[in-house]
C-alpha positions in Angstrom: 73.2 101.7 105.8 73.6 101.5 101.9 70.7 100.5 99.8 71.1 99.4 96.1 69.0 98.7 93.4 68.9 98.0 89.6 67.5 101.3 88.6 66.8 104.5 89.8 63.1 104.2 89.8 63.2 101.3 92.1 65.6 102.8 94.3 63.7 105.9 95.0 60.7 103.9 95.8 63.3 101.8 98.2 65.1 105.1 99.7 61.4 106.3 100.9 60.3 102.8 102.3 63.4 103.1 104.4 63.3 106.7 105.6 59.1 106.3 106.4 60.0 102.9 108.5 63.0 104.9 110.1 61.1 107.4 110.9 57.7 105.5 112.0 60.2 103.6 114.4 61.4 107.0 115.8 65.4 106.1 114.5 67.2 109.5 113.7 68.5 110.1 110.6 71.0 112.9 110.1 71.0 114.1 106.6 74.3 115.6 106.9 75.7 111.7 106.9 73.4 110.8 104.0 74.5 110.1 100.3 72.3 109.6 97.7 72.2 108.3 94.6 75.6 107.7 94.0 77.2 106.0 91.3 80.4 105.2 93.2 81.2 105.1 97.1 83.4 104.3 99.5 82.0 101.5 102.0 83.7 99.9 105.0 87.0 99.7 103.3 86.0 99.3 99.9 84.9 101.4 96.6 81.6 99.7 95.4 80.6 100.9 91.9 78.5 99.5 89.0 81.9 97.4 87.7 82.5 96.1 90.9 84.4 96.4 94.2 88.0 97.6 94.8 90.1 98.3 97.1 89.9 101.9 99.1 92.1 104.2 97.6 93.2 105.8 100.6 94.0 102.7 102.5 96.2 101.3 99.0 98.1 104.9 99.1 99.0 104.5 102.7 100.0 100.9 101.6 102.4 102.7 99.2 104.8 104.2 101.7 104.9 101.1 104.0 108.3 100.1 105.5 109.4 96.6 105.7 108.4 95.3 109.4 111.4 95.0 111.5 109.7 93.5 114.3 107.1 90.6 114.9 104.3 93.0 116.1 104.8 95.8 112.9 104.8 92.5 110.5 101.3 91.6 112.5 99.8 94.6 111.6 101.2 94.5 107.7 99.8 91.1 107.8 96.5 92.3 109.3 96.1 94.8 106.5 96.8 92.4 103.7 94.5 90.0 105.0 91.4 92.2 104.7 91.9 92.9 100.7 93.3 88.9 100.1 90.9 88.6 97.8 92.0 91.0 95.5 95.5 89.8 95.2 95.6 86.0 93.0 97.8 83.3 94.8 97.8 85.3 98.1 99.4 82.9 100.2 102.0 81.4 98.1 103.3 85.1 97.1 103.0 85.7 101.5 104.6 82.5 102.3 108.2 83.7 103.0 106.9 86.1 105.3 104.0 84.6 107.1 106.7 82.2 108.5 108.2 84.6 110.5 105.7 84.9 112.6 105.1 81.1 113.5 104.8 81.3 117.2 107.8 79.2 118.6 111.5 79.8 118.5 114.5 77.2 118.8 114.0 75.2 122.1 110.4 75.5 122.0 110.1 79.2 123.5 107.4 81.9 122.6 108.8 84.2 120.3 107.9 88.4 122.0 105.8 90.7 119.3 108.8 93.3 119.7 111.2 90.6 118.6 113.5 91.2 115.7 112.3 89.5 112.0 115.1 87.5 110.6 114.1 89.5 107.3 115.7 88.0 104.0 116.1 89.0 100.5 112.7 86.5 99.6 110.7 88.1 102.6 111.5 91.8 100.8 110.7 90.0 97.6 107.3 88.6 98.9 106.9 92.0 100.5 107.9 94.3 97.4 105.4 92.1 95.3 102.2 92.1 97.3 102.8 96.0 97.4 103.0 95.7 93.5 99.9 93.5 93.5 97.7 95.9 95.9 99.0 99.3 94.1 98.0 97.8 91.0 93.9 98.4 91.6 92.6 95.0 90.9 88.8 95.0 91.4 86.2 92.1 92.1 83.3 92.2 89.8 79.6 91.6 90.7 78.3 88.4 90.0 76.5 87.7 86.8 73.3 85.6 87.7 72.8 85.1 83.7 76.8 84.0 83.5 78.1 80.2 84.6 80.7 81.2 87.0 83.6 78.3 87.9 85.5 78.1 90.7 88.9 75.9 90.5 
């Protein structure tokens, strides 16, 4: 559960609601797995602070020392990853083009292509690779929306 307010009065009027309504309702709560009043935290694969929302560090390190797939199934799970911080990363697609066709589903003659089958891995696909590595590593963060700012989307 994560609770967030604008100040810290508020929020420790907020943190008690909660814990009285958990506790009128007879839902444990083990203090051992509580946080409070935290500035910055890591939440369901993301660091959520005041600025805004990144990408968690740990997953981006791991990120780091990834080897290019070799089969269908290891570019899957690459794939898999990227796709959950896509947002982060500006023209997303077009930079994972060249190796998001790998995996289209049907192989000369019409025939399913097996996970464990070899990627026909060029030098673009390493480019496209190399560069969303680049793009993650780099820490880009979302910011919160400004109610008070006109926000445009193109």
């Amino acid at each position: 559960m994560l609770i967030y307010t604008a100040d810290k009065e508020s929020h420790v009027e907020l943190v008690r609601k909660v814990l009285s309504t958990l506790i009128k309702h007879k839902l444990p709560v083990k203090l051992s797995k509580c946080e409070f009043h935290k500035e910055e935290l890591d939440y369901l694969g993301y660091r959520i602070s005041s600025q805004g929302l990144k990408m968690d560090p740990a997953k981006v390190q791991a990120l780091e020392s990834w080897e290019a797939p070799q089969t269908r199934r290891q570019l899957q799970s690459f794939l898999g990853f990227a796709n959950f911080y896509r947002p982060f990363i500006e023209n997303f697609t077009q930079i994972a083009l060249p190796v998001t066709d790998l995996l289209k589903t049907k192989g000369k003659g019409g025939q399913e292509k097996s996970p464990q089958a070899k990627l026909q891995w060029t030098p673009e696909c390493q480019q496209a690779f190399e560069k969303l590595k680049v793009k993650f590593v780099s820490e880009p963060m979302l910011q919160h929306s400004d109610e008070n700012r006109c926000d445009q989307i193109n």
